[in-house]
KOLMINU-787321 format. One record per residue (C-alpha): residue in three letters; x negated, y negated, z negated. Coordinates in steps of 0.001 Angstrom, whole numbers, plus 500000, padded with zeros to 6 digits. Each point is the difference from the previous one (the first is absolute). Layout:
N
{pt Ala,{X,Y,Z}},
...
# end
This chain:
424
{pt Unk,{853601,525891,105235}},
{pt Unk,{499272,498107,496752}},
{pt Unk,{501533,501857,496844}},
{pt Unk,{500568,503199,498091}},
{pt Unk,{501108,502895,501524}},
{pt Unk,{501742,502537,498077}},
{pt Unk,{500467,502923,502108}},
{pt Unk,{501144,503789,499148}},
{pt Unk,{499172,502698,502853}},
{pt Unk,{502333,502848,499265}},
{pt Unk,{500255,503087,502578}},
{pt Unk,{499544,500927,503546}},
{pt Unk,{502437,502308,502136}},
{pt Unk,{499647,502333,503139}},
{pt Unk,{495751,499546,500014}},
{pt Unk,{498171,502123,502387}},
{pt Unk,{497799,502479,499245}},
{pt Unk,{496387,499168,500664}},
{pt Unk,{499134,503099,498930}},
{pt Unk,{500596,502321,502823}},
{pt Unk,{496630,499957,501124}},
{pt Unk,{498711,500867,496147}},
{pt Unk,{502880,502864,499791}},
{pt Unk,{498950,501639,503230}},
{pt Unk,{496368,500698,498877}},
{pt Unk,{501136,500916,496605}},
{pt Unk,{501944,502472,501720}},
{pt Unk,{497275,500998,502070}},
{pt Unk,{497920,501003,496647}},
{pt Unk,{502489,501246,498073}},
{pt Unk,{502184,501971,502301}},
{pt Unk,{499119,503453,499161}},
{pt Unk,{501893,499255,496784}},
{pt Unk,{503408,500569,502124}},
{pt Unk,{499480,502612,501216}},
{pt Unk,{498502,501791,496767}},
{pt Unk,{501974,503322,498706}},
{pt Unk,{499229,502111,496838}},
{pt Unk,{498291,503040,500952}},
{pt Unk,{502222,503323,500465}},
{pt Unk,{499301,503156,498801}},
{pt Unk,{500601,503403,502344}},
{pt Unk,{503563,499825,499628}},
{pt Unk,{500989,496343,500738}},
{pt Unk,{500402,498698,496625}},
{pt Unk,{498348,496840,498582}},
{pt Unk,{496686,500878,497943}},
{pt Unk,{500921,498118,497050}},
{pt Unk,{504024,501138,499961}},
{pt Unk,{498751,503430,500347}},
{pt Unk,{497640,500003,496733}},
{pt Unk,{502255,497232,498368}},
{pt Unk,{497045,497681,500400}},
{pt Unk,{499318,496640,498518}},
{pt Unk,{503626,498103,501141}},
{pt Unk,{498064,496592,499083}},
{pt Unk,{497594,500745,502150}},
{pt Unk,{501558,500109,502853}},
{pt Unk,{502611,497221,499594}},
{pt Unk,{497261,497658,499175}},
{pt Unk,{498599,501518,503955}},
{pt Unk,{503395,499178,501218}},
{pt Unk,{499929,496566,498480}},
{pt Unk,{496747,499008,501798}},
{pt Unk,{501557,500877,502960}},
{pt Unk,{503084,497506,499655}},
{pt Unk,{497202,497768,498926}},
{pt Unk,{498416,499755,503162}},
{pt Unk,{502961,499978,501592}},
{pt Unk,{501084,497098,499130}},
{pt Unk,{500095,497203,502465}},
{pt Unk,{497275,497402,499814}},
{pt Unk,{501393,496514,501007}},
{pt Unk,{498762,496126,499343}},
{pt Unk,{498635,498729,496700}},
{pt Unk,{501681,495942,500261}},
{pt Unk,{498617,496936,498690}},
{pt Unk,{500609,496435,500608}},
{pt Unk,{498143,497076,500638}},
{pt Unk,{501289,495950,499554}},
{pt Unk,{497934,498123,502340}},
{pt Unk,{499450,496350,501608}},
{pt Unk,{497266,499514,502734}},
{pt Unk,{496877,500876,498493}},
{pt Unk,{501234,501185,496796}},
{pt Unk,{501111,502774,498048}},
{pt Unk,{502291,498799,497243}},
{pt Unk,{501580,503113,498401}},
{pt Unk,{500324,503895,500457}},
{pt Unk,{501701,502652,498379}},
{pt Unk,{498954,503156,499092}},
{pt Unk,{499496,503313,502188}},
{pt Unk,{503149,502138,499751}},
{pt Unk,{498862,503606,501202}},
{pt Unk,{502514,502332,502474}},
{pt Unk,{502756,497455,500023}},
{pt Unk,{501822,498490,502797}},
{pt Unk,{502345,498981,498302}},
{pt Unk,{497925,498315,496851}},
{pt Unk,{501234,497734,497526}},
{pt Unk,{497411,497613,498173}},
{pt Unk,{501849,497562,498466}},
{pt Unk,{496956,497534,499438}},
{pt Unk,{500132,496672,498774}},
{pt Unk,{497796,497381,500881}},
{pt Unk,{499569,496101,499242}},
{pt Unk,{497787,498168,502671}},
{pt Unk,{499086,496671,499987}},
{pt Unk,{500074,498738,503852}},
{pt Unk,{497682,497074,501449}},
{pt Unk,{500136,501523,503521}},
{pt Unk,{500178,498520,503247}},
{pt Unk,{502163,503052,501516}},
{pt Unk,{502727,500262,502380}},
{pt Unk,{501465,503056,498904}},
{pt Unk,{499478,502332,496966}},
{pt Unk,{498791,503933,501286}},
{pt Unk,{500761,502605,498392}},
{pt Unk,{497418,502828,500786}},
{pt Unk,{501433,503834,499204}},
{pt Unk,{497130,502363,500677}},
{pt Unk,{499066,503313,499275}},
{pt Unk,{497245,501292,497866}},
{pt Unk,{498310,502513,501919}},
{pt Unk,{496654,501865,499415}},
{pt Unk,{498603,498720,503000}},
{pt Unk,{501046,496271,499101}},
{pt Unk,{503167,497907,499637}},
{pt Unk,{502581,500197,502925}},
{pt Unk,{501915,497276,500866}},
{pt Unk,{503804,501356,500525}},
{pt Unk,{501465,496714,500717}},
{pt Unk,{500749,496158,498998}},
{pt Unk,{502676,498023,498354}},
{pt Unk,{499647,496317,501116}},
{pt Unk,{502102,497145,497989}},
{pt Unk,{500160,496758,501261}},
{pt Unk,{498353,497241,496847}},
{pt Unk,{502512,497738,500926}},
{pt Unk,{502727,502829,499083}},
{pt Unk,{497926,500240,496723}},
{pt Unk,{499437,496549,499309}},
{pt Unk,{503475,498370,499593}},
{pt Unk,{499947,501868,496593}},
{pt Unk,{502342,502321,498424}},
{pt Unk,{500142,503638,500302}},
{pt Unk,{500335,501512,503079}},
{pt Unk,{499333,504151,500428}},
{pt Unk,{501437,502993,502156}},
{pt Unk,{499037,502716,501831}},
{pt Unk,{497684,498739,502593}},
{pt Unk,{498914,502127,503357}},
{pt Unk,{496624,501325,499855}},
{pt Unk,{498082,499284,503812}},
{pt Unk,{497307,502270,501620}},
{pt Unk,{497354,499189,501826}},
{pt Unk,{502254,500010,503369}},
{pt Unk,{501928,497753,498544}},
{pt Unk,{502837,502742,499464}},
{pt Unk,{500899,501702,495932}},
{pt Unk,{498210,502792,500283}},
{pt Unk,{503113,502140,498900}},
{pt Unk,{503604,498678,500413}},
{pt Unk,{500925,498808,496922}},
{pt Unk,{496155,499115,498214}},
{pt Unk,{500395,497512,497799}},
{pt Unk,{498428,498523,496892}},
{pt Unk,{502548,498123,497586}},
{pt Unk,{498752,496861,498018}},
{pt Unk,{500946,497174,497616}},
{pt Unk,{498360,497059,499493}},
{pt Unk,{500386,496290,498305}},
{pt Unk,{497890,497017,500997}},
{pt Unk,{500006,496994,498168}},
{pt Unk,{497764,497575,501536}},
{pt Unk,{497602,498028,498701}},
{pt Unk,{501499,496364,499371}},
{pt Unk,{503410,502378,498570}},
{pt Unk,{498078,501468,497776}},
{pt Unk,{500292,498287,495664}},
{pt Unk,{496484,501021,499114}},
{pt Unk,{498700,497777,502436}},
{pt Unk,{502148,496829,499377}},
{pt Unk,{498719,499096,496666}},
{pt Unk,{499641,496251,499551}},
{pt Unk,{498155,498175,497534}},
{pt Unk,{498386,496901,499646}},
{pt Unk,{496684,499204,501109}},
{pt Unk,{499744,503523,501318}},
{pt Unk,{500710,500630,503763}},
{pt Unk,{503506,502383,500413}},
{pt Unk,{499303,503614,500034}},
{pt Unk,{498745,502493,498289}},
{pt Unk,{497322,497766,498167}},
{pt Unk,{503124,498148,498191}},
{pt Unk,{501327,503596,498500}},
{pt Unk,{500580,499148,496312}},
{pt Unk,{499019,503682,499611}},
{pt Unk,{497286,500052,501817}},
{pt Unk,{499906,503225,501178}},
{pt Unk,{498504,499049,503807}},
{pt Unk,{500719,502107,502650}},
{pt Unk,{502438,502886,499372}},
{pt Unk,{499939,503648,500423}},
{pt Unk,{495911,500051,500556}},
{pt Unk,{498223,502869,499234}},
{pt Unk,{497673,497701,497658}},
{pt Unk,{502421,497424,497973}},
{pt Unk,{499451,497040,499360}},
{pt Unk,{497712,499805,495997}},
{pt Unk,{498537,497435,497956}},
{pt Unk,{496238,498855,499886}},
{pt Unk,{499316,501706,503767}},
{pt Unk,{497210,497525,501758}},
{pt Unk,{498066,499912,503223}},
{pt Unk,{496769,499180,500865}},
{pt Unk,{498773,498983,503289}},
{pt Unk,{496432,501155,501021}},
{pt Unk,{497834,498647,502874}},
{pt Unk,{497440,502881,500329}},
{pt Unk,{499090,503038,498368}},
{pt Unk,{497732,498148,497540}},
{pt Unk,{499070,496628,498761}},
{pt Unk,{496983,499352,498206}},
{pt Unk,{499865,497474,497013}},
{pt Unk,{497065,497928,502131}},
{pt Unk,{501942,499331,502635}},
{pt Unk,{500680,496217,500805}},
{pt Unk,{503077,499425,501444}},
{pt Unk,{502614,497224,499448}},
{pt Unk,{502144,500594,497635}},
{pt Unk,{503992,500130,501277}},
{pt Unk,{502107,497915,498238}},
{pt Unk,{503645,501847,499270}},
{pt Unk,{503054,498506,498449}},
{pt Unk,{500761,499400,496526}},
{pt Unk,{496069,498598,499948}},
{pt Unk,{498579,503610,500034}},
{pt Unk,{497087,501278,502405}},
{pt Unk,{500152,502999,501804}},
{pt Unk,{497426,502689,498530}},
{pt Unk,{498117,502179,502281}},
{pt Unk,{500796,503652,499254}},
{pt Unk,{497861,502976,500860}},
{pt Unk,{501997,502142,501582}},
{pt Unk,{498165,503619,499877}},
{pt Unk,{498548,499826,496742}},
{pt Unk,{503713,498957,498388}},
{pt Unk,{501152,503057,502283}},
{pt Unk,{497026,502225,498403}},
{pt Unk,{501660,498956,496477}},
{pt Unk,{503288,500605,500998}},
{pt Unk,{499000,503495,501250}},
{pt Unk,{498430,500852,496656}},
{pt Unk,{502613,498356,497757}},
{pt Unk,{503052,502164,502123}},
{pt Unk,{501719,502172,497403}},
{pt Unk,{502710,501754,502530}},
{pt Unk,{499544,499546,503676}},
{pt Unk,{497410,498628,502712}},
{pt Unk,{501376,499832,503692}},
{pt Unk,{497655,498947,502755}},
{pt Unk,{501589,499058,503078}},
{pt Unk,{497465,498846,502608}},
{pt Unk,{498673,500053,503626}},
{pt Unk,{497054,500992,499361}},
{pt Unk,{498555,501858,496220}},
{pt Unk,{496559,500369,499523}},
{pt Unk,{498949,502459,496601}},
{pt Unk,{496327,498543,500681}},
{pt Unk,{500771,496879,499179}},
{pt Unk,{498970,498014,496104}},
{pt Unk,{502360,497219,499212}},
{pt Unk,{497952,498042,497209}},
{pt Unk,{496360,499173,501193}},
{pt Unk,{499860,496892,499394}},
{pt Unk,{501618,499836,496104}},
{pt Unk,{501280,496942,498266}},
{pt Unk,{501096,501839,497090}},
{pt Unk,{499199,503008,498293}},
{pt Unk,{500384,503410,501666}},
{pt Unk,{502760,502049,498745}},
{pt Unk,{499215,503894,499983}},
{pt Unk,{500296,501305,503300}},
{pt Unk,{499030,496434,501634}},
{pt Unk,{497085,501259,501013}},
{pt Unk,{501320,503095,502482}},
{pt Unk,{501018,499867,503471}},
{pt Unk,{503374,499614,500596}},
{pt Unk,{500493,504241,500729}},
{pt Unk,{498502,500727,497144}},
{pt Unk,{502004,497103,497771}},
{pt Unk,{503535,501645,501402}},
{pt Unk,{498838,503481,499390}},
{pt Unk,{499053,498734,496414}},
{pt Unk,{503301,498451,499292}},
{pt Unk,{502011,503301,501219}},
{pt Unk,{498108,502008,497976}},
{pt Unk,{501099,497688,496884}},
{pt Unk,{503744,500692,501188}},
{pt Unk,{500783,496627,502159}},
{pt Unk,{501879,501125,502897}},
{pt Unk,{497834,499054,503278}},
{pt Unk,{501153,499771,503765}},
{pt Unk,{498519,498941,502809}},
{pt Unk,{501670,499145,503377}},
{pt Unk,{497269,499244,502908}},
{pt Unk,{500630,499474,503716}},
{pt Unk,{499336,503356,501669}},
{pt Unk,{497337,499142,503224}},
{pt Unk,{500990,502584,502766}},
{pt Unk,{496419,499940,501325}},
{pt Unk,{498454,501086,496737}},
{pt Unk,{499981,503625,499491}},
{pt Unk,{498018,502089,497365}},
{pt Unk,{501036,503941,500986}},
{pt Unk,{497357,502959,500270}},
{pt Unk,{497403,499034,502176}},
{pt Unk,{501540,496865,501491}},
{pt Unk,{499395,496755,498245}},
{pt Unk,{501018,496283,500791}},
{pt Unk,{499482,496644,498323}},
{pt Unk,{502663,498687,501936}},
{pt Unk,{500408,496734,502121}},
{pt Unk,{500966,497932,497474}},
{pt Unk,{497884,501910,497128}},
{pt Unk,{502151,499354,497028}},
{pt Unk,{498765,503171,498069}},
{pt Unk,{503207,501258,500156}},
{pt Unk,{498627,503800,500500}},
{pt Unk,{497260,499384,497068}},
{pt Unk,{502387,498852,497558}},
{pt Unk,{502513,503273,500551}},
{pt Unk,{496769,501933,499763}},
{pt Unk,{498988,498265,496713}},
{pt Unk,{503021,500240,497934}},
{pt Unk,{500877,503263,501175}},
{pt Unk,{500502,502364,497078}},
{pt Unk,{499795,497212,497645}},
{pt Unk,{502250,499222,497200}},
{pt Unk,{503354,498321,499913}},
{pt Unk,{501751,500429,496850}},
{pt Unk,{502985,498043,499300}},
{pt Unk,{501510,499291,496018}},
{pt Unk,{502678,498236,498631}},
{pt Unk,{499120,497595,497147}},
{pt Unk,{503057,498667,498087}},
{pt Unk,{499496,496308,499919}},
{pt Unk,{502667,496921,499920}},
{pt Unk,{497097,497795,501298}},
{pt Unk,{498768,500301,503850}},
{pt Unk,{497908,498012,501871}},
{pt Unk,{499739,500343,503943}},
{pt Unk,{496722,498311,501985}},
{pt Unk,{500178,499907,503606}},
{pt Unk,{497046,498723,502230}},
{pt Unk,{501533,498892,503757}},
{pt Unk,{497981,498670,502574}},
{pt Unk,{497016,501653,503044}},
{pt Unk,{497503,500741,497649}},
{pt Unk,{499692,503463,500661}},
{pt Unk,{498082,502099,497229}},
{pt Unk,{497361,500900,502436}},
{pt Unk,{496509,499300,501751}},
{pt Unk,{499467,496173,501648}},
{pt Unk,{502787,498090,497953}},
{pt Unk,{498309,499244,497142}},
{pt Unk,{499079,496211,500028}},
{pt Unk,{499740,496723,498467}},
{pt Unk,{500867,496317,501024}},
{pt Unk,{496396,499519,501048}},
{pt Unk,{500160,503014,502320}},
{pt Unk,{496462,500729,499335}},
{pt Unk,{499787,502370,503690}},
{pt Unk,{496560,500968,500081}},
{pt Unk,{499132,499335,496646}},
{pt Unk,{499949,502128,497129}},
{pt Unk,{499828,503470,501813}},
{pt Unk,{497637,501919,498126}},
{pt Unk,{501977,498992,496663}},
{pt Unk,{503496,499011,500083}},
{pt Unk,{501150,501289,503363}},
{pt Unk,{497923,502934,500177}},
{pt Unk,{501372,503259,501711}},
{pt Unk,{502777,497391,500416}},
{pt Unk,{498969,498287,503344}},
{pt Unk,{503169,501018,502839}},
{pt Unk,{499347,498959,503567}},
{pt Unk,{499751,502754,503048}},
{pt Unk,{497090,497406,501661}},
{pt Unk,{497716,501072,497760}},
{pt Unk,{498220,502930,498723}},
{pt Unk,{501049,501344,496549}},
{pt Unk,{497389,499940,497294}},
{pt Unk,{497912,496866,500789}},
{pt Unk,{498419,498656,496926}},
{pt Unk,{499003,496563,499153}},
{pt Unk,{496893,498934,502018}},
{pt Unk,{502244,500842,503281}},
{pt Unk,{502682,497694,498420}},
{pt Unk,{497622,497125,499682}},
{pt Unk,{499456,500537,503901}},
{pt Unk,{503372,500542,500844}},
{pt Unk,{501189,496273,498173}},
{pt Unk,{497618,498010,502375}},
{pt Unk,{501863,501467,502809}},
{pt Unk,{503302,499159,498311}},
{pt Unk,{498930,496325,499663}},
{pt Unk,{498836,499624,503787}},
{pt Unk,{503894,501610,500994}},
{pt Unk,{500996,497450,497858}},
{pt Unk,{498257,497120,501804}},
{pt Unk,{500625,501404,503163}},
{pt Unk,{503595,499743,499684}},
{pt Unk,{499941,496612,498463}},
{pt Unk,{498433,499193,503572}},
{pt Unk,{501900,501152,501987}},
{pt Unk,{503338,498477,498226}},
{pt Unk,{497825,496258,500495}},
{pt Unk,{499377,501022,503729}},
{pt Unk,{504065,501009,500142}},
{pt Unk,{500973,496797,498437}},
{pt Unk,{497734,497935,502472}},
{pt Unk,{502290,501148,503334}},
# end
């Protein structure tokens, strides 16, 4: 499938409850409610009636009875996926199985797929429960127009798990070579959406299409002005300029106004971006990256960090782990904990987004240059810096000078043994 998808997921009928097990232990807990009774005085009349006590009172009692009464059944949701993709859910509708979402959606599609699922789950403490499936055939989909319905929700055994569950749908698809925004032709410009006269790009992004955006390509995390390479000729007659890629991140970081959002395998707070400075340092170029975020969220800039969570490392009471993979994941939650994320609104008509994508993680053993100086520079540069599980941590320079000997013998070693390949 290869187009827009404009689909509307509206209600559900006859869904189970999933909640039976959930509704048994609640009544387990709360069971002596049922059986309460206001206390009698000697002659068999109620307390309160008796004394014309506090009516309010004991409706509001009576209330939290019918409260807990009340029959606990599934909290729906629905899920739009293709293999290996989630493309769209709904939101959790709580006690319903009968809900009504009425969602809209507008996907673009580029899928290799066979059929289009349709996911209804329920949102349970314990995690989501799948109830059943709606499958749709892409072919059914893909011959355009609208098609829509009540469609038969299938468990697990391949049965509806009620008679009668069913999830109703409507949907449009207008594929790809259908669609006008991506027919424009005009000369000397391929067709497609590079020939809109509006040029507007792709549609319904979350980031539009604006004026004056540019990208710059970066080989490592830092070029030096010394270095010889040959320059790389581009069209037009320009040559390509090295960037350096960590110390225009460290300047980014500093010159964010509203938000900074870190997205990354692997986050290290110990590590400096600028150390070796081609320009002068801004204020705050000279902290580690922890204490640069925790600078610029105490200014107001709105700062979030996603990191890959390591399973093997654990930091709880007395048990402590690096991990396997030691990404710092555990030290980083531990070093921004408490710390201050304050997020504020500026009214301004002129934004500017920068976005650094690539595997240079912001963490120990990626900084480099093109030279990839390995041994060298340890005590200075790539102090406290140095990542590799072979060696001991904390080796200073004269073990260095020892180590790059050994490096260069490896070297020549395997350069022999490549000759004595070649010769049979």
């Amino acid at each position: 499938m290869h187009g827009d998808l404009h689909l509307t997921i509206k209600e559900a009928r006859n869904l189970p409850n999933m909640d039976l097990v959930t509704e048994h232990l609640r009544r387990c807990f709360t069971g002596c409610d049922s059986c309460y009774r206001l206390p009698q005085n000697p002659s068999g009349a109620n307390t309160d009636t008796e004394s014309g006590g506090d009516k309010d009172h004991r409706d509001g009692r009576d209330m939290k009875i019918r409260r807990h009464r009340r029959i606990i059944t599934s909290d729906p949701y629905v899920t739009v996926c293709v293999p290996q993709a989630t493309l769209a859910r709904t939101r959790v509708i709580p006690n319903a199985q009968d809900p009504k979402w009425n969602e809209k959606f507008h996907i673009p599609m580029a899928h290799p797929a066979a059929h289009l699922e349709f996911h209804v789950k329920d949102n349970d403490i314990f995690g989501a429960q799948l109830i059943g499936k709606v499958l749709i055939q892409t072919e059914e989909i893909a011959a355009g127009g609208s098609i829509g319905g009540w469609y038969p929700v299938i468990g697990a055994n391949g049965e509806p798990p009620k008679p009668g569950t069913a999830l109703r749908l409507e949907m449009t698809f207008t594929p790809c070579d259908k669609n006008p925004l991506y027919q424009h032709v005009r000369e000397g410009i391929p067709p497609g959406i590079a020939a809109d006269p509006e040029h507007e790009g792709v549609r319904h992004t979350y980031f539009s299409l604006r004026k004056g955006s540019a990208v710059q390509l970066y080989q490592d995390a830092h070029f030096k002005e010394d270095s010889k390479f040959p320059e790389i000729q581009l069209d037009g007659g320009k040559v390509y300029e090295h960037g350096k890629c960590w110390e225009d991140m460290c300047h980014a970081i500093i010159e964010a106004h509203h938000m900074i959002y870190i997205v990354g395998w692997s986050v290290y707070q110990q590590v400096k971006l600028i150390r070796e400075p081609t320009r002068p340092l801004p204020r705050g170029g000279d902290l580690t990256l922890g204490e640069l975020l925790k600078y610029k969220s105490e200014e107001g800039v709105r700062v979030l960090l996603l990191v890959w969570d390591d399973k093997t490392s654990h930091d709880k009471f007395m048990f402590q782990t690096a991990g396997v993979m030691q990404t710092h994941d555990e030290e980083l939650k531990k070093f921004f904990k408490n710390s201050s994320v304050i997020y504020t609104q500026a009214s301004r008509n002129y934004r500017k987004i920068t976005a650094f994508l690539g595997g240079l993680d912001l963490c120990d053993g990626r900084y480099d240059t093109p030279e990839h100086r390995l041994f060298h520079d340890l005590d200075t540069v790539f102090r406290d810096d140095y990542h590799n599980p072979t060696f001991p941590v904390g080796w200073d320079s004269d073990r260095s000078v020892a180590i790059y000997p050994i490096a260069e013998a490896l070297m020549e070693t395997n350069i022999a043994v490549n000759k004595t390949l070649d010769i049979y």
